[in-house]
Z-matrix of the N, CA and C atoms (Angstrom, degrees):
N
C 1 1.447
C 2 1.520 1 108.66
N 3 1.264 2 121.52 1 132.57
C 4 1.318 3 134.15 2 161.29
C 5 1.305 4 107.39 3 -58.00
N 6 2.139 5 104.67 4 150.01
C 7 1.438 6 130.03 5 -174.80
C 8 1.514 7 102.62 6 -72.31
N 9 1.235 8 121.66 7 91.82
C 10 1.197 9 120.30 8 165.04
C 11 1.581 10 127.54 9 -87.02
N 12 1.261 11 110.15 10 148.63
C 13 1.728 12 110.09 11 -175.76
C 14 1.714 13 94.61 12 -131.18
N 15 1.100 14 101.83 13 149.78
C 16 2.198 15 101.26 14 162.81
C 17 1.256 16 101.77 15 -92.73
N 18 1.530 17 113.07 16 133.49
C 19 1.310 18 154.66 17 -165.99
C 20 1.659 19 95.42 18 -135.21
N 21 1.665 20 107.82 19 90.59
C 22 1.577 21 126.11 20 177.29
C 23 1.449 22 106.36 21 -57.35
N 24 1.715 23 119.57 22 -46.25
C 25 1.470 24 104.67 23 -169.28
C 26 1.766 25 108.94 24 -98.53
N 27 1.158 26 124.67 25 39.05
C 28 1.507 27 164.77 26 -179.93
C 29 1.067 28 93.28 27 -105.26
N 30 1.616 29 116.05 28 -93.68
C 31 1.224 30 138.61 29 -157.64
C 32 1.605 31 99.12 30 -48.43
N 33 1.629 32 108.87 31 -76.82
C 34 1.795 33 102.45 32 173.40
C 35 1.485 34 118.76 33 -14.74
N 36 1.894 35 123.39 34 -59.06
C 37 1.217 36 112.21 35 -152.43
C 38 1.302 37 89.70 36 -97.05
N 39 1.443 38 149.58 37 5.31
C 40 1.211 39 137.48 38 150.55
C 41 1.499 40 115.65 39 -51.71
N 42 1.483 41 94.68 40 -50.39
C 43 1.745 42 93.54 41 -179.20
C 44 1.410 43 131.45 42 -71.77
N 45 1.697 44 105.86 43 -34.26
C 46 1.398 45 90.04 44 149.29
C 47 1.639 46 149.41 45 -76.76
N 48 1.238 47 105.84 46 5.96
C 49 1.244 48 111.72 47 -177.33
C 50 2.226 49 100.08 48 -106.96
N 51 1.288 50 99.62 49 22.31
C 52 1.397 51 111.49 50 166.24
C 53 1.151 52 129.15 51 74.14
N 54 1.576 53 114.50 52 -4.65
C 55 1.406 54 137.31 53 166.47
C 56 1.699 55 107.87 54 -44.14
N 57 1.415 56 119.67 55 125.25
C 58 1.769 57 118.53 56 -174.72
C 59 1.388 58 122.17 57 -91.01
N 60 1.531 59 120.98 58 151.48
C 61 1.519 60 100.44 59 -129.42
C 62 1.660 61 92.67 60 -100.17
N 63 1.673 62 118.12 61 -6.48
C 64 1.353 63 122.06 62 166.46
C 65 1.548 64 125.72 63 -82.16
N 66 1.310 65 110.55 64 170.82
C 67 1.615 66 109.63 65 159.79
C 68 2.272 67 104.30 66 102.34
N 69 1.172 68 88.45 67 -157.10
C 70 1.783 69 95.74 68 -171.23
C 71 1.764 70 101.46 69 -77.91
N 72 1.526 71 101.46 70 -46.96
C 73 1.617 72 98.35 71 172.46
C 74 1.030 73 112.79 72 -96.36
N 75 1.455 74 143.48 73 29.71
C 76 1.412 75 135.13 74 -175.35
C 77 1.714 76 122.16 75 -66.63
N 78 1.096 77 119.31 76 152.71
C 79 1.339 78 117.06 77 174.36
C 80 1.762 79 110.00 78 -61.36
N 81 1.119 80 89.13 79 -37.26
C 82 1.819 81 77.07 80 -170.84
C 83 1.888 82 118.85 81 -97.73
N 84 1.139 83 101.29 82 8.15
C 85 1.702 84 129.74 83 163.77
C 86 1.509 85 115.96 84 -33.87
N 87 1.590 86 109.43 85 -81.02
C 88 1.416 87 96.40 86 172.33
C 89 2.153 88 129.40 87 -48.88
N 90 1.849 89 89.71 88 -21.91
C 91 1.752 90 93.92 89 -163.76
C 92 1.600 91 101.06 90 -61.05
N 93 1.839 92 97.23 91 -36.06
C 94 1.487 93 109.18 92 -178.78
C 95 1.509 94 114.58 93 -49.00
N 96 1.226 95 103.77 94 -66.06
C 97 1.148 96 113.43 95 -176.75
C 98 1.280 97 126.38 96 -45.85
N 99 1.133 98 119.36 97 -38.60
C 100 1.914 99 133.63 98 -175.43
C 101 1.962 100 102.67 99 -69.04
N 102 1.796 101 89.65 100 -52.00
C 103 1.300 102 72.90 101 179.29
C 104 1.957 103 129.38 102 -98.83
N 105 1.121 104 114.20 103 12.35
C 106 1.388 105 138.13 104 147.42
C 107 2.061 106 107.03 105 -55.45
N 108 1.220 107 114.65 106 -62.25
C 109 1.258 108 114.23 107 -168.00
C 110 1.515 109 90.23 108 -65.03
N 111 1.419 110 133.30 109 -58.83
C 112 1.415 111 160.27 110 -137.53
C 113 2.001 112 80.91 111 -64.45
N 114 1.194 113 113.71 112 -58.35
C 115 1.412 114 111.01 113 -158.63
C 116 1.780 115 105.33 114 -100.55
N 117 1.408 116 111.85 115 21.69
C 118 1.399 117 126.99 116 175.78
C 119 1.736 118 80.59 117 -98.00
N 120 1.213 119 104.15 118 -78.05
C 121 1.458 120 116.94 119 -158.62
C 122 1.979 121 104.24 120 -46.27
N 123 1.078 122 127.41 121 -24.11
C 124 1.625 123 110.76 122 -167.08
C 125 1.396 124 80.15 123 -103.40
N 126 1.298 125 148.72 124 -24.49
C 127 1.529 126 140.80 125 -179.02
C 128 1.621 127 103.75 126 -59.89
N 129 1.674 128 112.21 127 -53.91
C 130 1.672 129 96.32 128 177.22
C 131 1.418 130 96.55 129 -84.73
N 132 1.181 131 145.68 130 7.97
C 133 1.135 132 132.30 131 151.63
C 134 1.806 133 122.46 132 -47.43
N 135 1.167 134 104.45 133 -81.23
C 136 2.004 135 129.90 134 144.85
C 137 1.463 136 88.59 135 6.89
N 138 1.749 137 99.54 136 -89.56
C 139 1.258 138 114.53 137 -130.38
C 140 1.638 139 87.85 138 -73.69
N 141 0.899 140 157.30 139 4.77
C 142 1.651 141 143.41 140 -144.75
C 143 1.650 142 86.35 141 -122.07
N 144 1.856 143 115.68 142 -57.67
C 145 1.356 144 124.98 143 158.44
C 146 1.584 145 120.76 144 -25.60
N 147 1.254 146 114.99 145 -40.55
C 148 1.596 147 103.73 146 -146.16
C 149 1.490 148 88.53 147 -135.38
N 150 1.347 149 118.06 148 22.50
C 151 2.093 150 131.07 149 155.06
C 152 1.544 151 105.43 150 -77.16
N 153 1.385 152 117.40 151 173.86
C 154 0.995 153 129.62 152 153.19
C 155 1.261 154 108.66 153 -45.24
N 156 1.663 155 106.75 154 173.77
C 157 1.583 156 111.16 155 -178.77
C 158 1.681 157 106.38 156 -97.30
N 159 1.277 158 82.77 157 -20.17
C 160 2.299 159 84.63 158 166.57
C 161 1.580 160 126.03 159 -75.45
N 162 1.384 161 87.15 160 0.68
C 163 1.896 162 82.63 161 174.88
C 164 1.339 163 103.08 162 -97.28
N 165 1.318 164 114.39 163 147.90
C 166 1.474 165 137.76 164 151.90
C 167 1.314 166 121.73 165 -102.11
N 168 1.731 167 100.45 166 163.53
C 169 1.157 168 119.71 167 179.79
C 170 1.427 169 97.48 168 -85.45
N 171 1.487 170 132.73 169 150.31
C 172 1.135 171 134.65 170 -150.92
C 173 1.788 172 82.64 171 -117.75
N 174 1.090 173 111.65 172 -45.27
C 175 1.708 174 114.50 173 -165.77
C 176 1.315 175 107.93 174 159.71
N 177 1.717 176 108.25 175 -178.16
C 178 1.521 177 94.59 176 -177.24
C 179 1.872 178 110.51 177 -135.20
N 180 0.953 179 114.32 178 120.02
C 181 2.011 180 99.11 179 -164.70
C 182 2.296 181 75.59 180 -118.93
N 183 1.598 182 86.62 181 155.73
C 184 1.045 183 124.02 182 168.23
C 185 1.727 184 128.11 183 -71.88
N 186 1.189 185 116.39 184 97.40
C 187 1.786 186 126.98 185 -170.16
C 188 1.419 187 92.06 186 -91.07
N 189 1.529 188 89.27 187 150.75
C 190 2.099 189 114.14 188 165.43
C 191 1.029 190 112.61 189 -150.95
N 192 1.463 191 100.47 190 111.64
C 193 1.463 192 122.53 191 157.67
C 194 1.158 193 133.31 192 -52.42
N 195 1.446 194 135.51 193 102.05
C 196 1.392 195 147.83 194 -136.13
C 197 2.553 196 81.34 195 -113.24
N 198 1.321 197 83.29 196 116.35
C 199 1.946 198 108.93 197 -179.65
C 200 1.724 199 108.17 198 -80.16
């Protein structure tokens, strides 16, 4: 999957030109996505913070959320 970002005045003329704002091509797809990863990422953020001091971060690989 391509690096997608939401692009609001994108998104606007998507919607008026009738394009639907759910699904794999949806208009509002990438917004999902950003903020899905966005609230993945400060959750193991949290939890890594507020572990013992013997845990580590193991590394970091890239997840996708399949819509």
């Amino acid at each position: 999957m391509r690096n997608q970002s939401f692009n609001f005045n994108e998104a606007l003329k998507q919607l008026q030109s009738g394009k639907n704002l759910l699904g794999t091509d949806g208009i509002l797809t990438p917004l999902i996505k950003q903020l899905t990863e966005a609230a993945l990422q400060a959750e193991i953020e949290h939890s890594l913070s507020t572990t013992s001091i013997d845990t580590r971060k193991n590394g970091y690989t890239r997840k996708t959320v399949k819509l």
